[in-house]
VOBA-1610 file (N, C-alpha, C; in pm, whole numbers, padded with zeros to 5 digits, always signed):
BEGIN
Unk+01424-07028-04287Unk+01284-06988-04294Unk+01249-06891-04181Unk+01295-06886-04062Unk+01259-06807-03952Unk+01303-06740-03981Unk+01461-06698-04007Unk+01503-06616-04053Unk+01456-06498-04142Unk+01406-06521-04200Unk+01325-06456-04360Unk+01186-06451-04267Unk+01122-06488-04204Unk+00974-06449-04144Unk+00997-06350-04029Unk+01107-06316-03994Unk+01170-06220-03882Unk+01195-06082-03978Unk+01219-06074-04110Unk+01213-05966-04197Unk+01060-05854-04182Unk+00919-05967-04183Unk+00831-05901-04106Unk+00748-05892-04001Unk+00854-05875-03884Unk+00829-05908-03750Unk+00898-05770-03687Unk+00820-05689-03579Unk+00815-05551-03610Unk+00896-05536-03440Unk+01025-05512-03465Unk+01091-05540-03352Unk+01054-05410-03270Unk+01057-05413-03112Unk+01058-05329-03003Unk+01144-05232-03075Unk+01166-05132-03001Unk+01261-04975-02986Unk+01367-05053-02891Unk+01496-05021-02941Unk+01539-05028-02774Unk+01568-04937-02679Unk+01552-04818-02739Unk+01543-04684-02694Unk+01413-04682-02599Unk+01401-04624-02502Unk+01270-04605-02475Unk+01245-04418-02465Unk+01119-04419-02526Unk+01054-04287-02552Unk+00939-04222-02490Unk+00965-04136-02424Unk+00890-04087-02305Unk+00758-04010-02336Unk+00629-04092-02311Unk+00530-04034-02385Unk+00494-03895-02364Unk+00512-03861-02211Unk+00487-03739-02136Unk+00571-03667-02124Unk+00520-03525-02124Unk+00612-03400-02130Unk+00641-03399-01949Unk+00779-03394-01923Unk+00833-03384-01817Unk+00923-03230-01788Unk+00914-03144-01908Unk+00961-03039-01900Unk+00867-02926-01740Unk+00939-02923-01663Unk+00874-02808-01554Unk+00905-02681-01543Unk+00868-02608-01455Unk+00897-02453-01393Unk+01055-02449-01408Unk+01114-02419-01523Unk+01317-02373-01509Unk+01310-02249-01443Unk+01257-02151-01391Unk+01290-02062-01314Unk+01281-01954-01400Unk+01270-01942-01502Unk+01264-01805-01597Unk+01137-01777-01586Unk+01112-01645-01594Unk+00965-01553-01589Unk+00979-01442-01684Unk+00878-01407-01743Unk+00870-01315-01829Unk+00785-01187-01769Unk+00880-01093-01769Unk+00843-00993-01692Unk+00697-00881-01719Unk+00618-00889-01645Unk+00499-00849-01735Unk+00528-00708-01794Unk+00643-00606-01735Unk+00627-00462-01777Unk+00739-00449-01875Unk+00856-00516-01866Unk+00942-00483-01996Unk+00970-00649-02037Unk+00888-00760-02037Unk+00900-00840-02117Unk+01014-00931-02076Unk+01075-00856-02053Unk+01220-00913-02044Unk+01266-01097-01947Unk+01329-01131-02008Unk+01342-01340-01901Unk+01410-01281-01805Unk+01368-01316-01660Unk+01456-01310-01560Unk+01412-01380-01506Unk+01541-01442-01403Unk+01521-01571-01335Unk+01455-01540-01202Unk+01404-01624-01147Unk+01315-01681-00968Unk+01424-01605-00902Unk+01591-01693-00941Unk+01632-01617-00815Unk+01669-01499-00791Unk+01650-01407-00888Unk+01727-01283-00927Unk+01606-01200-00845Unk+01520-01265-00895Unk+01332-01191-00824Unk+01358-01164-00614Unk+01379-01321-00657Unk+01444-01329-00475Unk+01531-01235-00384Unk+01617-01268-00492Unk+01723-01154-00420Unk+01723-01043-00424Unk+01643-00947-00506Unk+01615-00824-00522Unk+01492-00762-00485Unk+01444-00850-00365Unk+01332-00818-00269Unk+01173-00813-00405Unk+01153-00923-00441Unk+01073-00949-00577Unk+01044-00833-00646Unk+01177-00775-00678Unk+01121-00673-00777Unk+01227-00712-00964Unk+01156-00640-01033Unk+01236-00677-01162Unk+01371-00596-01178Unk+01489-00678-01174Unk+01643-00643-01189Unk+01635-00539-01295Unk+01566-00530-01408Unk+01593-00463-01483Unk+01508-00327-01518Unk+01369-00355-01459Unk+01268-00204-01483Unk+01237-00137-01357Unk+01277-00254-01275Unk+01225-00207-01108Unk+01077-00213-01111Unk+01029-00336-01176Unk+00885-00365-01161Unk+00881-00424-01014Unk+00773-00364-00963Unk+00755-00451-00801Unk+00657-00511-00787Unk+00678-00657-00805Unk+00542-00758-00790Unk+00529-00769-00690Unk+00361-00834-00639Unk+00319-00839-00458Unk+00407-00925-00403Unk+00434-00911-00311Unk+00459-01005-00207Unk+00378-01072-00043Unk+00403-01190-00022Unk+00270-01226+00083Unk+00278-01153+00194Unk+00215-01161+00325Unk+00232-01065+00451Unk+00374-01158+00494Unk+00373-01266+00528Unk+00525-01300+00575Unk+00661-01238+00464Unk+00696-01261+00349Unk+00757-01177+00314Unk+00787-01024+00351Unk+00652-00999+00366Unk+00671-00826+00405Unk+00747-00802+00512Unk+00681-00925+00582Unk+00706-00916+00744Unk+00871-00938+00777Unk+00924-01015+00684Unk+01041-01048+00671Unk+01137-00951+00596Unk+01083-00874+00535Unk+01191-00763+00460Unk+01173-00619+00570Unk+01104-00614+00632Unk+01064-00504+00734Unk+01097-00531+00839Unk+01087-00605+00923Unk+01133-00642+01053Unk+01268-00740+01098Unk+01340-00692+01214Unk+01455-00725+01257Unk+01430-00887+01244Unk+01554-00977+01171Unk+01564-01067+01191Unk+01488-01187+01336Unk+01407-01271+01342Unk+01315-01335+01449Unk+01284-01268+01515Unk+01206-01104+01495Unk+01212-01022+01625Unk+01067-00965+01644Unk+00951-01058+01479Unk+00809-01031+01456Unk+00796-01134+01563Unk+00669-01083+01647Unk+00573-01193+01736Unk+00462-01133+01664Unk+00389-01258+01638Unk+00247-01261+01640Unk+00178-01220+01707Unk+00014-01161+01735Unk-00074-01128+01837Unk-00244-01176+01777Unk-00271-01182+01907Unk-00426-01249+01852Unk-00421-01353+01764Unk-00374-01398+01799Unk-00408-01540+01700Unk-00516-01594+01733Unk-00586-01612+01843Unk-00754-01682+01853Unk-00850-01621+01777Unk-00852-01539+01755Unk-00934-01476+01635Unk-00958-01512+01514Unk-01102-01598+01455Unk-01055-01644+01311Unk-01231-01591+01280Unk-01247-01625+01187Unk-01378-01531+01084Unk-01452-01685+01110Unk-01583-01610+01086Unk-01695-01701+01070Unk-01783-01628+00974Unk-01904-01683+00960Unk-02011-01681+00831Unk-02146-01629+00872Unk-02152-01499+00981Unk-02272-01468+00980Unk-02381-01447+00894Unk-02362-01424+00773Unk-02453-01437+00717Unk-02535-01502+00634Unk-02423-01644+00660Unk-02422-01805+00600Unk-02444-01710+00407Unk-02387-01629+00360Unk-02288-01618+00250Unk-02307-01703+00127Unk-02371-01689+00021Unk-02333-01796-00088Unk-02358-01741-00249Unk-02292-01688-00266Unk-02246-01686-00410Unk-02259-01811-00523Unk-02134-01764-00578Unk-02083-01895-00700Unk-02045-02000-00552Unk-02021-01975-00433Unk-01984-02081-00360Unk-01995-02045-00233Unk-02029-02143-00121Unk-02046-02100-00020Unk-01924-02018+00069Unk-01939-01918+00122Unk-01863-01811+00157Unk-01717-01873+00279Unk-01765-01984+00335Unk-01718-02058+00440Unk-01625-02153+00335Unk-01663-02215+00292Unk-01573-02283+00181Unk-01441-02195+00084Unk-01503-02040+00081Unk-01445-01942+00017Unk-01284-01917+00149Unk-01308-01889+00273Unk-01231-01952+00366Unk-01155-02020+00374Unk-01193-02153+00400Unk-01118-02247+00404Unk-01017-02228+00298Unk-01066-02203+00119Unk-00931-02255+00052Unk-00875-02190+00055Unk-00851-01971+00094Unk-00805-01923+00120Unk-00706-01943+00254Unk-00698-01987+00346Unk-00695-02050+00461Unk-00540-02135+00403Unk-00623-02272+00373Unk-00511-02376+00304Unk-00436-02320+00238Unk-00443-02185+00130Unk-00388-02145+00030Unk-00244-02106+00073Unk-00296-01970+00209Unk-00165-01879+00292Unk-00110-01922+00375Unk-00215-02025+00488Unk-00194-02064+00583Unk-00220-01958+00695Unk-00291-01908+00665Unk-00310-01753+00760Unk-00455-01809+00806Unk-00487-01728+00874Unk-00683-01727+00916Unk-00741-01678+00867Unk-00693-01528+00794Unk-00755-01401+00783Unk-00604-01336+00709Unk-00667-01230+00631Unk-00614-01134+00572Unk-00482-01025+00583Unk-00499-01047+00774Unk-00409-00960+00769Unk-00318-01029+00905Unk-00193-01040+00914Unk-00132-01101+01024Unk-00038-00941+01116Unk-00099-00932+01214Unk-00043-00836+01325Unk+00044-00852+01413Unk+00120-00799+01499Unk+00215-00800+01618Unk+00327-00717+01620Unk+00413-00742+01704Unk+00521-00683+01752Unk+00657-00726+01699Unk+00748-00588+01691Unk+00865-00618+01579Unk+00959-00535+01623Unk+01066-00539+01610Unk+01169-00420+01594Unk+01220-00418+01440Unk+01214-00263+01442Unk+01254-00219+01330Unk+01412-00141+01306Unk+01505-00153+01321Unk+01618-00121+01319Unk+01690-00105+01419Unk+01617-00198+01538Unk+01596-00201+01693Unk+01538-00141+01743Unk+01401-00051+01666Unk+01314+00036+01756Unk+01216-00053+01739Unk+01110-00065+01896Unk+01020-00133+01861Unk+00904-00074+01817Unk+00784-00184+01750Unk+00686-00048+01661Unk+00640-00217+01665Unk+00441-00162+01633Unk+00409-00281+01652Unk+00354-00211+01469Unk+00328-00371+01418Unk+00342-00389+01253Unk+00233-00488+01239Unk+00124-00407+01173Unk+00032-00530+01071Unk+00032-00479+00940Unk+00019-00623+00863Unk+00018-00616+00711Unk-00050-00712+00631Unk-00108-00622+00552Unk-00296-00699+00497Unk-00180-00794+00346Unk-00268-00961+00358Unk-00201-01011+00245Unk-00298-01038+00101Unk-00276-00998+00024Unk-00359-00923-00117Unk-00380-01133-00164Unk-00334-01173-00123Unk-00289-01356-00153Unk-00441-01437-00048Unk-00481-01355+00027Unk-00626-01423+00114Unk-00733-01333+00046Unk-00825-01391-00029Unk-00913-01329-00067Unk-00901-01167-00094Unk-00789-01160-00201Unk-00816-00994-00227Unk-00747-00881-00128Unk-00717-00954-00057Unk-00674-00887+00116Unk-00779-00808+00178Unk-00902-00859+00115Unk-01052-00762+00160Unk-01041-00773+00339Unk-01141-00650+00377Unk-01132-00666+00490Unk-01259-00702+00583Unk-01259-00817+00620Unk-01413-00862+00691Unk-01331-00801+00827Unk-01472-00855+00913Unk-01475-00815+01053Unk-01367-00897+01127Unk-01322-00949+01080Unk-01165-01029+01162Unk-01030-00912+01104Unk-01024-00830+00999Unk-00945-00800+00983Unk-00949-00639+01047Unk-01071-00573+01014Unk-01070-00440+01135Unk-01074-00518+01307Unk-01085-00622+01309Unk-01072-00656+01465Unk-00962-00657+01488Unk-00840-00727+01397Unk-00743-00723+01461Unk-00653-00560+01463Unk-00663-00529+01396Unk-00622-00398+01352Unk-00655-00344+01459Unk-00787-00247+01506Unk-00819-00218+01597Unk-00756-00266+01709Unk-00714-00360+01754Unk-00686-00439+01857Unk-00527-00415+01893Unk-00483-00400+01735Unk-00330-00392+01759Unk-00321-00208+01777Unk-00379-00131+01761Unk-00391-00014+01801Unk-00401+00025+01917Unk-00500+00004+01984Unk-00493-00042+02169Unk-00387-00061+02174Unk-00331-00185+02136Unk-00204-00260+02201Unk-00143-00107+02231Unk-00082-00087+02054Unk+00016+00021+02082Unk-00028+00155+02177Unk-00089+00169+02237Unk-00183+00273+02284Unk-00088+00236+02422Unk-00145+00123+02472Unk-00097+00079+02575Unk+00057+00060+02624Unk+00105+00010+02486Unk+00241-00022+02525Unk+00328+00118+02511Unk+00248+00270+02409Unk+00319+00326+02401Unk+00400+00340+02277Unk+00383+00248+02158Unk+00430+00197+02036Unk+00389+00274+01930Unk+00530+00285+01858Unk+00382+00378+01704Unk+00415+00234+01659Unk+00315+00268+01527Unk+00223+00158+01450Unk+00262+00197+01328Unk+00278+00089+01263Unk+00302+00042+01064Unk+00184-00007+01063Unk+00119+00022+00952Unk+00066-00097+00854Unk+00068-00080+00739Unk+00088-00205+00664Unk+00102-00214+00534Unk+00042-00252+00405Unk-00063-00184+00366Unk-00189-00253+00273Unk-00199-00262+00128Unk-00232-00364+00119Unk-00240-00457-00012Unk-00373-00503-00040Unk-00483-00446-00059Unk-00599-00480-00024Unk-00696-00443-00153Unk-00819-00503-00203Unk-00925-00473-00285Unk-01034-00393-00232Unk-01012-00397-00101Unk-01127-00293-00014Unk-01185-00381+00078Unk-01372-00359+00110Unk-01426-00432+00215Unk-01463-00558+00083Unk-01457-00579+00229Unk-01540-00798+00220Unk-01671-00783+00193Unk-01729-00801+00048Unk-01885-00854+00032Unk-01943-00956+00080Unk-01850-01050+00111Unk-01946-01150+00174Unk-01982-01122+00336Unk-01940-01025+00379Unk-01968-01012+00493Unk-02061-00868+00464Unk-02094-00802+00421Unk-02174-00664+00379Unk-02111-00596+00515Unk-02281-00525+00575Unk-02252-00448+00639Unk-02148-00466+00745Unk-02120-00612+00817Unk-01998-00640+00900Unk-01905-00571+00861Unk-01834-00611+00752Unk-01672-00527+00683Unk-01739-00412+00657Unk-01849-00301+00615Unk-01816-00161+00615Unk-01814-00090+00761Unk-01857-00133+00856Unk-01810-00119+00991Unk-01661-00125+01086Unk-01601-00175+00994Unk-01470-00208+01028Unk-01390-00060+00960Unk-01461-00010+00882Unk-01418+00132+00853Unk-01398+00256+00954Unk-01514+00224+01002Unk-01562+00358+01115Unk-01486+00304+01249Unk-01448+00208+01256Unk-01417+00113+01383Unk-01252+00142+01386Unk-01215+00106+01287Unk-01038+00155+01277Unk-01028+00288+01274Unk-01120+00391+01225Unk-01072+00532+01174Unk-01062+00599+01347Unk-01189+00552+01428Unk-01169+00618+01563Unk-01104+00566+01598Unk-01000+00439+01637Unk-00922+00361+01686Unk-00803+00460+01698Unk-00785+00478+01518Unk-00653+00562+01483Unk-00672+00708+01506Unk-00797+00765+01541Unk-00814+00895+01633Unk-00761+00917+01770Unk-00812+00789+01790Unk-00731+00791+01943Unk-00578+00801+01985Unk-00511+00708+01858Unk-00423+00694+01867Unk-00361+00874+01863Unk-00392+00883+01784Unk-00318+01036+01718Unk-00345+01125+01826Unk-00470+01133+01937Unk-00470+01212+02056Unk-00431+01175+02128Unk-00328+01032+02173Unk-00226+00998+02280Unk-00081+01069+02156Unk-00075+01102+02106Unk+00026+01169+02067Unk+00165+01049+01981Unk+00083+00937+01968Unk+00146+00816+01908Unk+00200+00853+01735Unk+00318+00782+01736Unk+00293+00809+01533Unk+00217+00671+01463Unk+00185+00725+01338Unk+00111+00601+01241Unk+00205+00594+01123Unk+00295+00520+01072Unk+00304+00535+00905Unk+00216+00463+00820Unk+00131+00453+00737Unk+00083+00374+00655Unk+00201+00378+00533Unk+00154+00245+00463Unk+00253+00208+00376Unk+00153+00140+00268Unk+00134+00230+00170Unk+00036+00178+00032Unk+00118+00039-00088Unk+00122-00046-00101Unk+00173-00102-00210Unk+00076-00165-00270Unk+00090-00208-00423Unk+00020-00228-00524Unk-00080-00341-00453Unk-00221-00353-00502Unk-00335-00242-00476Unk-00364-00199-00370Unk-00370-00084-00338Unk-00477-00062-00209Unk-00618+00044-00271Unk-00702-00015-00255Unk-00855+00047-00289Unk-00957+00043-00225Unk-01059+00134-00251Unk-01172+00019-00186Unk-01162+00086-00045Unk-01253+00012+00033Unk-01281+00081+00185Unk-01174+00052+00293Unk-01045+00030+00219Unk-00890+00009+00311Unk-00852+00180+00270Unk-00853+00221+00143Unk-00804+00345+00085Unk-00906+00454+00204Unk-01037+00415+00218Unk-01124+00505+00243Unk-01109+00527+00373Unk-01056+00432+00482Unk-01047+00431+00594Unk-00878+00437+00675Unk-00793+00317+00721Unk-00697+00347+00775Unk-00589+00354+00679Unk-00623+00343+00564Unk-00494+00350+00513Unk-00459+00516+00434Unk-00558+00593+00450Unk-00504+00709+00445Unk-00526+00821+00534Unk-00461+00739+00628Unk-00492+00816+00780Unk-00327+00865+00846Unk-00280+00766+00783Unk-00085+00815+00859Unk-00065+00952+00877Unk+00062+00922+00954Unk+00091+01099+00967Unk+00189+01102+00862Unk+00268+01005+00809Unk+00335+00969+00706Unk+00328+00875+00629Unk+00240+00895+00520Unk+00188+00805+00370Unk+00264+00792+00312Unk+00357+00649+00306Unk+00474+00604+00184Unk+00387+00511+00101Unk+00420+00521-00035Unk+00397+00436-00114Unk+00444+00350-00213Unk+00511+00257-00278Unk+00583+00216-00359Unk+00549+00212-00468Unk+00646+00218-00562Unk+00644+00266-00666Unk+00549+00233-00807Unk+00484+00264-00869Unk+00378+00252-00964Unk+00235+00187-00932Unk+00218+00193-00766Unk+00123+00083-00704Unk-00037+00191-00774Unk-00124+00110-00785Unk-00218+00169-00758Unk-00304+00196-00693Unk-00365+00309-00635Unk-00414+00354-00519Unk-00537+00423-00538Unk-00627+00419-00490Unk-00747+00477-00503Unk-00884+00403-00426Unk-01015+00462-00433Unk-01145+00388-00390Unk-01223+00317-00518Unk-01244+00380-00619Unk-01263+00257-00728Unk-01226+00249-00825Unk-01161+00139-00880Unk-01071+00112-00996Unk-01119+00227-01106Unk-01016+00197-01166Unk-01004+00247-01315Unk-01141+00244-01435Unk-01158+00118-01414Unk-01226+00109-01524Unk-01404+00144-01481Unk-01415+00153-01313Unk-01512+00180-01266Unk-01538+00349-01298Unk-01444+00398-01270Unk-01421+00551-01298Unk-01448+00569-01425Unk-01392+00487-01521Unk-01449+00541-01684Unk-01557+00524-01722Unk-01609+00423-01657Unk-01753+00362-01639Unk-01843+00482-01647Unk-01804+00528-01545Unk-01906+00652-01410Unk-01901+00767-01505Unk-01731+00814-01571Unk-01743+00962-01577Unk-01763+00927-01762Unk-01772+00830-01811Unk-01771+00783-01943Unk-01674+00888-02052Unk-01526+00894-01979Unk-01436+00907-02007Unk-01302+00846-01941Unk-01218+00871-02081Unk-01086+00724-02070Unk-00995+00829-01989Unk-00919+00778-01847Unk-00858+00776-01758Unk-00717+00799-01824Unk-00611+00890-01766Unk-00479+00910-01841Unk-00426+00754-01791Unk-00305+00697-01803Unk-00276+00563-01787Unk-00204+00596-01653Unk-00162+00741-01632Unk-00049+00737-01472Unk-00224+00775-01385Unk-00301+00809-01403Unk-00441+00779-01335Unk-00435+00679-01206Unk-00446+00725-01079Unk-00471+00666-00953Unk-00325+00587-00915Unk-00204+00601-01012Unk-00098+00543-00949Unk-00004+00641-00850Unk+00112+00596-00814Unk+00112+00690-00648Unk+00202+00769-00689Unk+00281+00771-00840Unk+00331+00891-00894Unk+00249+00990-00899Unk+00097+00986-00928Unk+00029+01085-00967Unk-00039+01147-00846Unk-00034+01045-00759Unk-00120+01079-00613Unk+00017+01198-00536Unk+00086+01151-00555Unk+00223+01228-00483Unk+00197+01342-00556Unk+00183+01414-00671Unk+00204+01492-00752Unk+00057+01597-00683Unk-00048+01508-00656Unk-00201+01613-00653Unk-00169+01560-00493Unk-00070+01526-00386Unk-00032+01581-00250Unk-00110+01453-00182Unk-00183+01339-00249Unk-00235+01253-00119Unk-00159+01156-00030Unk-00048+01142-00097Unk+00104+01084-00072Unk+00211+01162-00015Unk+00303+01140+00082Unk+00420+01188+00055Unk+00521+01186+00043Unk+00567+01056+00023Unk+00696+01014-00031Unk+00645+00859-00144Unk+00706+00831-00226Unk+00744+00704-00308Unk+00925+00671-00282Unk+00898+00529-00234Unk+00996+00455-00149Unk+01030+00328-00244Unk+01151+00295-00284Unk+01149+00189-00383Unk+01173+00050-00235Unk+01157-00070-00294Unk+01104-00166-00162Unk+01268-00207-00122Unk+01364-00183-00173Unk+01502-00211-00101Unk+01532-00088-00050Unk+01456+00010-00035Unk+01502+00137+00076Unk+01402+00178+00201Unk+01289+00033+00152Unk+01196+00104+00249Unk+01210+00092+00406Unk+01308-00041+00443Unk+01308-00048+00631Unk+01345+00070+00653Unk+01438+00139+00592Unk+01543+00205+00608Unk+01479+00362+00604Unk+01371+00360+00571Unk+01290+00459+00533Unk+01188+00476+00677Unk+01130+00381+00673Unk+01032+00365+00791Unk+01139+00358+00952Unk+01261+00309+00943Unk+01324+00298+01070Unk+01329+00488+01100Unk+01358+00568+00987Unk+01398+00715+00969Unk+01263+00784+01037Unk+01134+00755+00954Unk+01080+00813+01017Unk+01007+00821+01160Unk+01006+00653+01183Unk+00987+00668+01343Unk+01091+00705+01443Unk+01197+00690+01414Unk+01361+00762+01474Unk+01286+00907+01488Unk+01231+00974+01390Unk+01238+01123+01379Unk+01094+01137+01501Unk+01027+01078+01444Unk+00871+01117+01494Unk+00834+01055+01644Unk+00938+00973+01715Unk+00962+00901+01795Unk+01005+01016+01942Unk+01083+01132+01855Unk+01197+01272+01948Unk+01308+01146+02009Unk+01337+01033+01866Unk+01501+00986+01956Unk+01598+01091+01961Unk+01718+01076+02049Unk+01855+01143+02056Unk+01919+01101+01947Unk+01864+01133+01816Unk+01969+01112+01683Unk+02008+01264+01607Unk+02081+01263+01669Unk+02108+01472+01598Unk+02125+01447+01455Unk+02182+01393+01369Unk+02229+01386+01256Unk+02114+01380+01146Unk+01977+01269+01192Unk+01866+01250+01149Unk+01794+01325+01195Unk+01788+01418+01293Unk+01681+01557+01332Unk+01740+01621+01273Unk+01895+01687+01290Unk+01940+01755+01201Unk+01873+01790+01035Unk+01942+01702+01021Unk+01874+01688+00865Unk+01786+01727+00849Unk+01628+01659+00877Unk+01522+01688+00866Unk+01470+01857+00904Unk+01522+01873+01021Unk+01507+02024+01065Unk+01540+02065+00957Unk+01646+02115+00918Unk+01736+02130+00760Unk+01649+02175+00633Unk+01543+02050+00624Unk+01478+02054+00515Unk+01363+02184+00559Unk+01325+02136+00654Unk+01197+02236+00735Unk+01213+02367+00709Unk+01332+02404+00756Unk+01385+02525+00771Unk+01374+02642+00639Unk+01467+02485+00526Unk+01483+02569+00381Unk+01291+02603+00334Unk+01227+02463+00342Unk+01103+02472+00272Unk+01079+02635+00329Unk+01029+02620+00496Unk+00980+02724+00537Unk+01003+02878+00516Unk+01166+02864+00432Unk+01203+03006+00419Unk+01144+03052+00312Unk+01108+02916+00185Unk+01046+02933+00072Unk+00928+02967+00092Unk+00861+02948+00159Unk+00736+02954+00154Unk+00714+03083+00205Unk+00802+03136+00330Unk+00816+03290+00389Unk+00847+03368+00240Unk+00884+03327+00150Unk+00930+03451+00065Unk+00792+03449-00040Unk+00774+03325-00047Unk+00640+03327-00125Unk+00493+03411-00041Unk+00481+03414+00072Unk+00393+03488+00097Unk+00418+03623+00093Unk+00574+03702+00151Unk+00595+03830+00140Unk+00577+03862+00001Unk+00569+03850-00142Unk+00555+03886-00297Unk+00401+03873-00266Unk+00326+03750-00270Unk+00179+03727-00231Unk+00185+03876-00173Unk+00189+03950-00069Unk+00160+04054+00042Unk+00183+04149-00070Unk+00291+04159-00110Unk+00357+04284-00189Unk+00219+04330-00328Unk+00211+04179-00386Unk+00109+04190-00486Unk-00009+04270-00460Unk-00077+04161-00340Unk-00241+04220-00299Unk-00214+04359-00281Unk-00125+04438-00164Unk-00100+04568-00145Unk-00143+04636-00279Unk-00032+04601-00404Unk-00038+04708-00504Unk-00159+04712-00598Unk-00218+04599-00625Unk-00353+04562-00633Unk-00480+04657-00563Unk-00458+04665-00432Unk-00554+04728-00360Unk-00521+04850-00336Unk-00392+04942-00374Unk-00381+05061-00443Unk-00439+05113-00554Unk-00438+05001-00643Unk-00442+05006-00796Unk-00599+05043-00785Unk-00631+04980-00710Unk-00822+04940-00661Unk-00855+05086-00656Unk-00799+05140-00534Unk-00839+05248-00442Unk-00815+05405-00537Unk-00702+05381-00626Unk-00690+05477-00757Unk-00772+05488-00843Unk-00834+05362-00867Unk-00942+05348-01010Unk-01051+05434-00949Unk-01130+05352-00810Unk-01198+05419-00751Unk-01241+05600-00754Unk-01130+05623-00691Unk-01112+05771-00681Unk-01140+05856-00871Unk-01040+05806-00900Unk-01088+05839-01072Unk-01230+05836-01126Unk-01303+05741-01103Unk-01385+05720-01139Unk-01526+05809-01045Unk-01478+05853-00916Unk-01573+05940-00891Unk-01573+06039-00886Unk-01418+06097-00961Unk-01386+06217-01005Unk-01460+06242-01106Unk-01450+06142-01222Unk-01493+06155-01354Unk-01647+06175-01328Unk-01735+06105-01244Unk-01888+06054-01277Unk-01917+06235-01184Unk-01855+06296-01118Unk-01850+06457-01048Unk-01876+06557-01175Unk-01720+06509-01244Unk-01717+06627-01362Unk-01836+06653-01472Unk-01918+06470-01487Unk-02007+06457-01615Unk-02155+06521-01559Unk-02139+06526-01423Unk-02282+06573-01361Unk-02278+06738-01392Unk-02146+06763-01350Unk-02155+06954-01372Unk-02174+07010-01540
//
């Protein structure tokens, strides 16, 4: 009888079956510009760019700091410096709170982390704005430090990197962050009349009142590759001129092309790029790298000597051509009077 009443008696699983999805992050990413699966570590090792299109996604200011500068050889500066809320700030959320989770997020204070580095063993002091703290906007902590690390180099004698990744100025601070404009631009005046070098270094975004102020101030503007660069986006511009923008529009192929750029640097050539040009702009004893460069100077300049002698040759025959018509013509208006 038990037997036969166990027929409908609804036995356990003995399997057990896992109600929740435990599937996580496997490391594959789908590349936003050619689609394509590539793995975390492939991203890693190829200084986060895509193995296969040479897409270059952001990276934080320590990364930067770490693909640019000599192995443990970044020091920090100013670190007592952290932002506050003059204008007690409140949006969708209070501006101080906006802080903090930015804060917890990087672990930074502020936007942009500054100091001293060697770069292929030259020293050069290096700040770099992180696009990962609020936008990489720039309140009055971030032209402070900047400014500050300018002095430095002033003092110590150092040229200066920086490297921006930025949405422009800080609204929650208004007029504070558009002051930080005018505040860095004479900073980096000064610099340039102690006879110091600057490179700025544009990577994807820099806009906004970073574009308007130190970041297109270098004596040598590198930029990486497809970043976009400009003071207001794209879609602000179509907005304004209520026409559609070509798609290479404000990227640093096109900026290089209309001269506001002058080189595009892919990000595994760039130490190597920046060590070159402060070597050059520095007057080290490197003949091979003055060489060179002289080299280029030389050829451009001869081009350009031959382009003005034709220019000369032209206007001349032009202003013959002029001085013939002339004469003809007051020959002719002589003959019609008699």
């Amino acid at each position: 009888m038990i037997g036969f009443l166990r027929l409908f008696i609804r036995q356990k699983p003995k399997i057990m079956v896992s109600s929740t999805k435990k599937d996580g992050f496997s490391g594959w990413v789908k590349c936003t510009r050619c689609e394509d699966m590539i793995h975390a570590n492939e991203l890693q090792n190829n200084c986060n760019c895509c193995p296969k299109c040479d897409h270059h996604y952001r990276l934080s200011a320590r990364e930067r700091i770490q693909l640019l500068a000599d192995e443990g050889s970044f020091k920090e500066l100013f670190l007592n410096i952290s932002p506050t809320d003059p204008l007690n700030f409140v949006d969708s959320e209070p501006y101080i709170e906006r802080l903090e989770k930015a804060q917890k997020k990087t672990g930074n204070k502020d936007a942009v982390l500054v100091g001293e580095c060697s770069i292929e063993g030259m020293s050069v002091t290096l700040a770099v704005l992180d696009f990962t703290f609020m936008g990489g906007s720039m309140g009055s902590v971030v032209g402070e430090k900047i400014t500050l690390l300018i002095e430095h180099a002033m003092k110590k004698e150092m040229p200066l990197v920086i490297v921006s990744s930025s949405g422009g100025a800080r609204m929650q601070e208004s007029i504070f962050s558009l002051m930080q404009m005018a505040k860095t631009s004479a900073a980096l005046a000064k610099l340039h009349n102690a006879g110091l070098p600057y490179i700025s270094v544009l990577s994807n975004p820099t806009t906004g009142g970073i574009t308007a102020s130190f970041a297109s101030l270098g004596d040598i503007i590198i930029a990486e590759p497809d970043a976009l660069i400009g003071f207001a986006g794209p879609r602000v511009v179509e907005q304004t001129i209520r026409q559609k923008l070509p798609d290479t529009a404000q990227r640093s192929e096109f900026l290089l092309e209309k001269g506001m750029i002058d080189c595009i640097v892919k990000r595994n050539e760039l130490k190597e790029k920046v060590a070159f040009f402060i070597e050059f702009l520095t007057n080290n004893n490197n003949e091979s790298s003055s060489t060179l460069l002289w080299n280029e100077v030389k050829s451009e300049q001869k081009k350009l000597d031959e382009l003005i002698a034709i220019s000369k040759k032209e206007r001349k025959k032009n202003n013959v051509k002029t001085q013939t018509q002339s004469l003809w013509s007051m020959i002719n208006s002589n003959i019609e009077q008699y």
